[in-house]
C-alpha positions as CSV (number, residue, x, y, z in Angstrom):
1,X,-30.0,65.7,-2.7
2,X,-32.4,65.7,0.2
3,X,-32.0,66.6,3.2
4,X,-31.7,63.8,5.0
5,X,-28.9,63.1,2.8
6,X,-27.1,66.0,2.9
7,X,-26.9,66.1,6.9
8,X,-26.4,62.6,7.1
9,X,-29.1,62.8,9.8
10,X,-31.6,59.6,9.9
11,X,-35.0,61.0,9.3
12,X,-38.1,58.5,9.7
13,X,-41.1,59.1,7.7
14,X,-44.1,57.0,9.4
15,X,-46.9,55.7,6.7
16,X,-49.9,53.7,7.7
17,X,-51.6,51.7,5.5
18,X,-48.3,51.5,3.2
19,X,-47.8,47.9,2.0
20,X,-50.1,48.5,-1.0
21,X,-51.1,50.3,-3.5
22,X,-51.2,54.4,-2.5
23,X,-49.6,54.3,0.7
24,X,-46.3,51.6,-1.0
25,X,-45.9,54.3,-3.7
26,X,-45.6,56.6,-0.9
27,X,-43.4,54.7,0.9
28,X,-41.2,53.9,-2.1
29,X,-41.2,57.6,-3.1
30,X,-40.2,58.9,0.1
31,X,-37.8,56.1,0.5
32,X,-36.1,57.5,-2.8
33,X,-36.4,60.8,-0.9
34,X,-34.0,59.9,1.7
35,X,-36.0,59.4,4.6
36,X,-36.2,55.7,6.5
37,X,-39.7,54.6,6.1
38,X,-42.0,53.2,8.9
39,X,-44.9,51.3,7.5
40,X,-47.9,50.4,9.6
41,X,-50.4,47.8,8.1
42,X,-52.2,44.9,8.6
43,X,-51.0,43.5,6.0
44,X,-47.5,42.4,4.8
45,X,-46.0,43.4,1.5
46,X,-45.0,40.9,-0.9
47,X,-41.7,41.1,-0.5
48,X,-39.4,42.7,1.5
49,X,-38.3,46.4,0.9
50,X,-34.8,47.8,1.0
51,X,-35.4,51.3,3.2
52,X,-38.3,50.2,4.1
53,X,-39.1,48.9,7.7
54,X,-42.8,47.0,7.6
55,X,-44.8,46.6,11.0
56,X,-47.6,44.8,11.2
57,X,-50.3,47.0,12.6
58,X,-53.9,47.2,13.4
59,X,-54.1,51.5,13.4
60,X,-57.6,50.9,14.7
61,X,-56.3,50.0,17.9
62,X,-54.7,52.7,19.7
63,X,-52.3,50.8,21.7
64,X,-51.1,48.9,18.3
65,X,-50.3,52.2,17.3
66,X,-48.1,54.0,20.0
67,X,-46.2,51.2,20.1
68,X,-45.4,51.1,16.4
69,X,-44.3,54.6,16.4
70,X,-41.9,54.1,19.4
71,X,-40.5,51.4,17.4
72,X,-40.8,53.7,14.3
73,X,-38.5,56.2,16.5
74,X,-36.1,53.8,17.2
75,X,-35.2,54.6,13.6
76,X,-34.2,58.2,14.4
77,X,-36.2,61.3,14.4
78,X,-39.8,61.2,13.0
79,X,-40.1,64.2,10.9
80,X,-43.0,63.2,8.7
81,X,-46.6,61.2,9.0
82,X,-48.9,60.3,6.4
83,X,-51.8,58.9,7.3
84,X,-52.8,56.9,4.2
85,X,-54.7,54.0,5.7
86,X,-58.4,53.4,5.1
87,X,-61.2,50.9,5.2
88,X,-63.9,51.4,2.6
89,X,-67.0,49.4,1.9
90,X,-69.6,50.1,-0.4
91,X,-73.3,49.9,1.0
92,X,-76.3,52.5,0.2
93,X,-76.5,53.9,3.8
94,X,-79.8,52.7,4.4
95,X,-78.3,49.4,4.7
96,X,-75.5,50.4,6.2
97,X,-74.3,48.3,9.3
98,X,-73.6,50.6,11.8
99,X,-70.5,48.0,12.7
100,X,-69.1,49.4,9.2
101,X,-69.5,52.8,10.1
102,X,-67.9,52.5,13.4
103,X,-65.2,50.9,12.0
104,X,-64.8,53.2,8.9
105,X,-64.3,55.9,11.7
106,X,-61.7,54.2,13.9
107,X,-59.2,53.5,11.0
108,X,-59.8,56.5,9.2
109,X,-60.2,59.5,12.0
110,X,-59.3,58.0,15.1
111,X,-55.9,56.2,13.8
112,X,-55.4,60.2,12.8
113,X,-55.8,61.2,16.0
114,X,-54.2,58.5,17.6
115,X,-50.8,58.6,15.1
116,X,-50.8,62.5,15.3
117,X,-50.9,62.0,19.4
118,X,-47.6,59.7,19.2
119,X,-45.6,61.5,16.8
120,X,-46.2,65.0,18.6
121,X,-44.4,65.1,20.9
122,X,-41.1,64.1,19.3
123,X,-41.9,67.2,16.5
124,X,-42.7,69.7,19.3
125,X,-39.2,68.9,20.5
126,X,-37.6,69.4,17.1
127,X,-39.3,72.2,16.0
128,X,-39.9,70.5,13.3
129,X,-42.4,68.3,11.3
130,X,-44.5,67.4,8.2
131,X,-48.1,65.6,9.0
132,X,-50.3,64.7,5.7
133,X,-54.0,62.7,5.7
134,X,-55.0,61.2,2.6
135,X,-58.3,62.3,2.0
136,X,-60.5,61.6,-1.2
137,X,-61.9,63.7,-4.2
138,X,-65.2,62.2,-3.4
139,X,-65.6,64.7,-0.7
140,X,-65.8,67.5,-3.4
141,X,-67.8,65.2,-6.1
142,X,-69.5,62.5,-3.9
143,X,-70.9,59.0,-5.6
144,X,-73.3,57.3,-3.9
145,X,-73.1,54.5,-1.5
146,X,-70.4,56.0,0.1
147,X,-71.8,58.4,2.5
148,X,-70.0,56.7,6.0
149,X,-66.5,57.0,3.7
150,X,-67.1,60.5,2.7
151,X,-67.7,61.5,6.9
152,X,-64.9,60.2,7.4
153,X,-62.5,62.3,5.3
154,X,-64.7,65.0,5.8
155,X,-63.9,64.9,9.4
156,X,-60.1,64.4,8.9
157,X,-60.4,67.5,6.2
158,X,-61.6,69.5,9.5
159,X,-59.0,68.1,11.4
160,X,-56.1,68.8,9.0
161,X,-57.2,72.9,9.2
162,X,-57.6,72.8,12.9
163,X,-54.5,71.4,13.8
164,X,-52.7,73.5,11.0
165,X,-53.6,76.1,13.8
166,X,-52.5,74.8,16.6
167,X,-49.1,73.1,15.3
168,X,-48.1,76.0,12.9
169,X,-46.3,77.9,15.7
170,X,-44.4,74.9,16.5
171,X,-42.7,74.6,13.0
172,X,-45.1,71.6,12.2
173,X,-47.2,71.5,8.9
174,X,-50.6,69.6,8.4
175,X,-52.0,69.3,4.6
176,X,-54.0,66.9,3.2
177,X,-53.6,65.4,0.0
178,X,-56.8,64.1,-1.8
179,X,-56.5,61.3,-4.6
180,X,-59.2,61.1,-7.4
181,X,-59.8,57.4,-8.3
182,X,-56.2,55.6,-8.9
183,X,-55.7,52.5,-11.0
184,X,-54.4,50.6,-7.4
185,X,-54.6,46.7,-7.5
186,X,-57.8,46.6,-5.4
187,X,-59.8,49.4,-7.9
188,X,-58.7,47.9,-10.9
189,X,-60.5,44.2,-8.9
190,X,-63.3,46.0,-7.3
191,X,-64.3,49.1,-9.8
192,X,-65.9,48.8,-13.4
193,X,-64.1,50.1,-16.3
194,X,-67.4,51.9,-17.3
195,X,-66.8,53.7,-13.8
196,X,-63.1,54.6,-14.9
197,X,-64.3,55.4,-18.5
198,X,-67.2,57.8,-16.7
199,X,-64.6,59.8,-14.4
200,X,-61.7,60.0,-17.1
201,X,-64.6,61.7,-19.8
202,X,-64.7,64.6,-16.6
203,X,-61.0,65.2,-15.8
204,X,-59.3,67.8,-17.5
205,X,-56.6,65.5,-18.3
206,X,-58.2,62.5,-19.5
207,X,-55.9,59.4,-18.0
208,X,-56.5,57.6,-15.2
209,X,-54.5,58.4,-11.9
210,X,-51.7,56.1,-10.7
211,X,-50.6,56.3,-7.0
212,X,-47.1,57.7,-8.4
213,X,-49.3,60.8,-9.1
214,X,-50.0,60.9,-5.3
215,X,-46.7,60.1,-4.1
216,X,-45.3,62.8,-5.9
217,X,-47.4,65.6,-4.3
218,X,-47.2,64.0,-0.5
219,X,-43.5,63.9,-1.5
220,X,-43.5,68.1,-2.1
221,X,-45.8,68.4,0.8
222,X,-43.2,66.7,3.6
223,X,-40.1,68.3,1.9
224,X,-38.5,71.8,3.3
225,X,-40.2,73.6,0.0
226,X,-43.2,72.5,1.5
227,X,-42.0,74.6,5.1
228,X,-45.1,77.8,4.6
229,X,-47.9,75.7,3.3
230,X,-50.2,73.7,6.0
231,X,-54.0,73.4,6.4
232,X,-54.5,72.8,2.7
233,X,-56.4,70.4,0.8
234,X,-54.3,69.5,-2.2
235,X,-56.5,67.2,-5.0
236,X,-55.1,64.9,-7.5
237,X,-57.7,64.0,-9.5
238,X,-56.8,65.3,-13.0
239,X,-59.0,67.8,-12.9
240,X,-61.9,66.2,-12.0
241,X,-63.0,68.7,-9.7
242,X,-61.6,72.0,-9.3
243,X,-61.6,74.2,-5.9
């Protein structure tokens, strides 16, 4: 039993970019878990989602976002973020608009800072928290025509160990979890088989991810066995890459 469960005590687990793919498997996994989820995305799920409390919610706008996390604490205590939202366009950077990098950088490392900023100071007063980013694997085996992408979970890689630093002595954890390439709805659209056929041939175990596998390892990394571990990078990837 977790525990949430076992105290009876509503704990809120805030996940942007969570009504598809990677981020709903979080959100159903650490729904399962016992916390009440908080998801932030522009986008609706298809249905509605018992446990589950879905905000509409540009994270590139930093206003959007302080007020979905007061509403997110009108749940109860926030004791976990994970930051799973991204925006991702393919584009050899020669031709890269810099309207796509400037936006590749508000969702993906200034919704960080700006979710990280709301949810602070209700875990400084606890004593208490669990923040994850969702990274990538192609900051450790980059493709091309992704260069703007890869910055941008570089930079929240260097946030993750900084603030690991800074929030350890306040009982709060920062790790970041880094996905290999996951059989979501919009890869399976958007990404040749060849590709998948390519990246399974150099993964130790020769499948293809699903975002279970993620939710699964963001789930250890918010849980109390999780409490001595922060400023790590943890990859899923099947062994695609090893560090």
């Amino acid at each position: 039993m977790s525990a949430a469960r076992a105290t009876g005590a509503a704990r809120v687990a805030v996940v942007s970019g969570a009504a598809r793919g990677i981020g709903a498997a979080i959100a159903e996994r650490l729904r399962a878990d016992g916390f009440t989820v908080v998801s932030l995305d522009l986008q609706r799920p298809d249905a509605a989602r018992e446990g589950i409390v879905d905000l509409v919610c540009d994270i590139a706008d930093p206003e959007a976002v302080a007020a979905a996390v007061a509403r997110a604490g009108e749940e109860g205590r926030i004791d976990a973020l994970v930051h799973c939202a991204a925006y991702q366009v393919i584009a050899p950077f020669a031709e890269l608009d810099p309207a796509v990098w400037d936006r590749t950088f508000a969702v993906n490392v200034r919704a960080g800072f700006d979710l990280v900023r709301a949810v602070l100071p209700g875990m400084r007063a606890a004593g208490r928290g669990r923040i994850v980013m969702i990274t990538s694997s192609s900051q450790f085996t980059p493709p091309p025509m992704m260069t703007h992408y890869i910055a941008s979970k570089g930079a929240l890689t260097g946030m993750v160990r900084a603030l690991a630093t800074e929030l350890g002595p306040m009982g709060i954890t920062v790790n970041a979890v880094a996905p290999g390439l996951t059989a979501t709805a919009h890869a399976l659209e958007d990404v040749p088989e060849a590709h998948f056929e390519l990246v399974r041939s150099r993964q130790a175990i020769p499948r293809t991810g699903r975002p279970e596998d993620i939710a699964a390892v963001v789930s250890f990394a918010v849980s109390d066995d999780a409490a001595f571990m922060t400023g790590q990078t943890l990859l899923v990837d099947g062994g695609e890459g090893r560090i």
